[in-house]
PASEBA-1860 file (N, C-alpha, C; in nm, 3 decimals):
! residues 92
1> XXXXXXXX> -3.201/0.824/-0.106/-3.123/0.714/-0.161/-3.002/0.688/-0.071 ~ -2.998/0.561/-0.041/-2.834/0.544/0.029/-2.700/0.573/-0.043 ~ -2.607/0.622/0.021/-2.491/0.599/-0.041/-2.426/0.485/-0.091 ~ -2.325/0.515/-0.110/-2.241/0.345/-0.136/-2.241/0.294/-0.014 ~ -2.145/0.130/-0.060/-2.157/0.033/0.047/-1.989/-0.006/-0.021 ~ -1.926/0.087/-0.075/-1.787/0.085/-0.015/-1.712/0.197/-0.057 ~ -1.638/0.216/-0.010/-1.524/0.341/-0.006/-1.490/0.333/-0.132 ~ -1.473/0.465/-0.196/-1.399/0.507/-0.355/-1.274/0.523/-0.297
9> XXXXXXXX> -1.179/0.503/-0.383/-1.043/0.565/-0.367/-1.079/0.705/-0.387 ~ -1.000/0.769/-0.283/-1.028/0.963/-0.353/-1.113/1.026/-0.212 ~ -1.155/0.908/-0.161/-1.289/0.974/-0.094/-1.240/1.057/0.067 ~ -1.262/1.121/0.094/-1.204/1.212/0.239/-1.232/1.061/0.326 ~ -1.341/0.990/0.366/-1.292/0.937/0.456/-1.256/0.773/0.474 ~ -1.128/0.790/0.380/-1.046/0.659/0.354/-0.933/0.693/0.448 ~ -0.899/0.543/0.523/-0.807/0.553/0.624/-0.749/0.450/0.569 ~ -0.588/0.499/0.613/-0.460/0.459/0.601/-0.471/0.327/0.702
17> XXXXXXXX> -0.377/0.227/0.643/-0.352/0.139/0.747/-0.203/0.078/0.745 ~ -0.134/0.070/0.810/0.025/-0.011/0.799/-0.006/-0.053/0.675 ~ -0.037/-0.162/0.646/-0.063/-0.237/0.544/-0.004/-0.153/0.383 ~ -0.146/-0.096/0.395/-0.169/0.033/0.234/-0.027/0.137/0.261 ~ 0.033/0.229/0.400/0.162/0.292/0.398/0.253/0.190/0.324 ~ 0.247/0.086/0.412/0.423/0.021/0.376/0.406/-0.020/0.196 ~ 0.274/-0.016/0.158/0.273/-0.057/-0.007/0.328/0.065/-0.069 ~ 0.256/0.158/-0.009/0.384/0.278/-0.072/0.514/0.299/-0.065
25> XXXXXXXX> 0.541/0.336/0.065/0.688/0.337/0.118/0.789/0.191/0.031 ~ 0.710/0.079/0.023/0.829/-0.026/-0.004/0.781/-0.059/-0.161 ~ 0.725/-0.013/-0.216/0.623/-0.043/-0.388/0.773/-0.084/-0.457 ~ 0.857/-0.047/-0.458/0.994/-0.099/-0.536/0.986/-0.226/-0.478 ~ 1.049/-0.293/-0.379/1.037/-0.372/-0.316/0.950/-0.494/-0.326 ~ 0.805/-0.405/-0.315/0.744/-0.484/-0.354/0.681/-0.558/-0.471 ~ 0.718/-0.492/-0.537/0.663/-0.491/-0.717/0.812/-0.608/-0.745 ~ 0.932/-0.569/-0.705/1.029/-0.656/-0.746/0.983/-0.785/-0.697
33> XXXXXXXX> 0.946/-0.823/-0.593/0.914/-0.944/-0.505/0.828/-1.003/-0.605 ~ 0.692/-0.906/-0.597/0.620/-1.008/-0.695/0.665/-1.038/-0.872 ~ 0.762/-0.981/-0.906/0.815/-1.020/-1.026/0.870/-1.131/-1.025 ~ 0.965/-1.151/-0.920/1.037/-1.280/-0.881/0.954/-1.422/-0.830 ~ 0.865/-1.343/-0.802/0.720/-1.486/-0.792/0.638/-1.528/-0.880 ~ 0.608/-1.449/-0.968/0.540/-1.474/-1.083/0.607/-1.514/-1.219 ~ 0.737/-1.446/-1.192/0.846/-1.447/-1.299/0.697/-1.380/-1.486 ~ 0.685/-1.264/-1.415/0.582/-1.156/-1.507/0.603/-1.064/-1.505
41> XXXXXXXX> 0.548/-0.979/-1.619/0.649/-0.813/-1.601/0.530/-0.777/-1.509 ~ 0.522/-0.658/-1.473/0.539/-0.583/-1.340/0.313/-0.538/-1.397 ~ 0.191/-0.564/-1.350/0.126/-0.513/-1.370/0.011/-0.657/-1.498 ~ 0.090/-0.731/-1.492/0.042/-0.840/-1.568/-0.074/-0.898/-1.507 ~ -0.166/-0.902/-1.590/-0.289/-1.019/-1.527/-0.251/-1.166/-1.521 ~ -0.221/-1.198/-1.571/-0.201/-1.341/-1.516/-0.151/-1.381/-1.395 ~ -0.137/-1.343/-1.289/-0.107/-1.360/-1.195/0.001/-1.285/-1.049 ~ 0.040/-1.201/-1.172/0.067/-1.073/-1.074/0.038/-0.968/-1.013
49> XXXXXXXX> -0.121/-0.949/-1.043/-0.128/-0.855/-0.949/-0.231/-0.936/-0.828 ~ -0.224/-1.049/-0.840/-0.265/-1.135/-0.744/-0.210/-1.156/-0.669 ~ -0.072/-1.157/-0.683/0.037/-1.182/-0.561/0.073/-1.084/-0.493 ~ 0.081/-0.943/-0.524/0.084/-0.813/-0.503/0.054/-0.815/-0.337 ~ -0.119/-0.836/-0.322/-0.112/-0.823/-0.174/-0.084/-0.925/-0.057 ~ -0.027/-1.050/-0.147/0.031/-1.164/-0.018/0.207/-1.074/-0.004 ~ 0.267/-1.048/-0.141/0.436/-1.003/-0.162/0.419/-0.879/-0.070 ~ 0.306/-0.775/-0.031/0.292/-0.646/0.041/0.308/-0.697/0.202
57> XXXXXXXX> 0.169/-0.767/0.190/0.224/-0.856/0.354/0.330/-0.923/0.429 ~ 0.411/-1.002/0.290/0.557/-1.054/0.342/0.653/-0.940/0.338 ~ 0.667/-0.849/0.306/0.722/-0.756/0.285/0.710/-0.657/0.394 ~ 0.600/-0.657/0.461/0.535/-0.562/0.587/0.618/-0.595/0.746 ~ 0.585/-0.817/0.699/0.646/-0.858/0.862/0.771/-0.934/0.827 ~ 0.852/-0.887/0.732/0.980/-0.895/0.722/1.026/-0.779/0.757 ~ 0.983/-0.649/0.819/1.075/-0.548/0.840/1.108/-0.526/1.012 ~ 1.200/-0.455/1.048/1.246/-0.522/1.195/1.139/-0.408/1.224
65> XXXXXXXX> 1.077/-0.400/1.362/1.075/-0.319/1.476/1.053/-0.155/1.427 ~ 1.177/-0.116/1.455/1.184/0.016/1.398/1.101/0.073/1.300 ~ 1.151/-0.019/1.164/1.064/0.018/1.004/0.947/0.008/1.090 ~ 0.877/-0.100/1.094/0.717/-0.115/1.155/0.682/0.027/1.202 ~ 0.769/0.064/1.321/0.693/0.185/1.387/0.699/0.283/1.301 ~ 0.830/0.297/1.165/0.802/0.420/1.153/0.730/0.426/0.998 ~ 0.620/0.341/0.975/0.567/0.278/0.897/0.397/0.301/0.964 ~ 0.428/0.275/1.118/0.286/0.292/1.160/0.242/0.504/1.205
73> XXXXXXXX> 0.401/0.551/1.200/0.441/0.674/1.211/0.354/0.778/1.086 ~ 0.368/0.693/1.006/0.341/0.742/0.873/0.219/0.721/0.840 ~ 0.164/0.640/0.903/0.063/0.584/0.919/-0.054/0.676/0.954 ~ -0.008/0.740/1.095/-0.117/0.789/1.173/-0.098/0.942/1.110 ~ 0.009/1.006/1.080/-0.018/1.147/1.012/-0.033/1.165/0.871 ~ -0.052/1.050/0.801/-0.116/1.042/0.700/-0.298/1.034/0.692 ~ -0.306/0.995/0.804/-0.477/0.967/0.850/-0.534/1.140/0.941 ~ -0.426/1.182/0.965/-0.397/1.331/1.019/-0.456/1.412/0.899
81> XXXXXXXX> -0.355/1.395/0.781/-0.432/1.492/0.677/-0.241/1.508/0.605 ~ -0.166/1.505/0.694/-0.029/1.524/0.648/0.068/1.431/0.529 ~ -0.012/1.410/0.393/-0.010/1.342/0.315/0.135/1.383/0.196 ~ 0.200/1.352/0.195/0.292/1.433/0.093/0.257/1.475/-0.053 ~ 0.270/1.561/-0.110/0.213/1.537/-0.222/0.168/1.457/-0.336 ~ 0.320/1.383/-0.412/0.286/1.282/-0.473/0.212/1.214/-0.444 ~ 0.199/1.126/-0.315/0.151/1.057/-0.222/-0.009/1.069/-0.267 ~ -0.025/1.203/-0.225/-0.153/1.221/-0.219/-0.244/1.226/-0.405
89> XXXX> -0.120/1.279/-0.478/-0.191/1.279/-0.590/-0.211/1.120/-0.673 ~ -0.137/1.044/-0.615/-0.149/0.927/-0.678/-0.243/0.799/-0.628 ~ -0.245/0.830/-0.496/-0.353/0.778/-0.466/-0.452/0.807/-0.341 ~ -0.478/0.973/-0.353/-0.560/0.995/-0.286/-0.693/1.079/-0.417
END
């Protein structure tokens, strides 16, 4: 029988990308953003968690230089195995 035909959350070989780090690292940030766009509490279907991954993206290439790298920093030793705990228990 074949396996799946997409990645579980949980699964050993799910890779990190800028993208999915900076949703962690900036999730305040970003959860506020999309509140202020939806004007919805935080987790609402109607339209907030739809905005979630455009508010993650504006949120990604609004940060200067630096953040980026140390965003893509986090990035690559998280794909290492060097996951922090919480980190890892919440969504690995």
């Amino acid at each position: 029988m074949r396996g799946p035909a997409i990645k579980l959350p949980g699964n050993e070989d799910t890779k990190w990308n800028d993208l999915n780090v900076c949703g962690v690292v900036y999730a305040e940030a970003i959860s506020d953003l999309c509140t202020q766009l939806t004007a919805l509490a935080s987790g609402d279907k109607g339209g907030w968690i739809t905005e979630y991954k455009k508010a993650r993206a504006a949120i990604y290439y609004t940060l200067t230089d630096e953040e980026r790298e140390s965003v893509a920093d986090l990035c690559e030793a998280w794909n290492r195995g060097t996951i922090p705990k919480p980190v890892k228990k919440k969504y690995v």
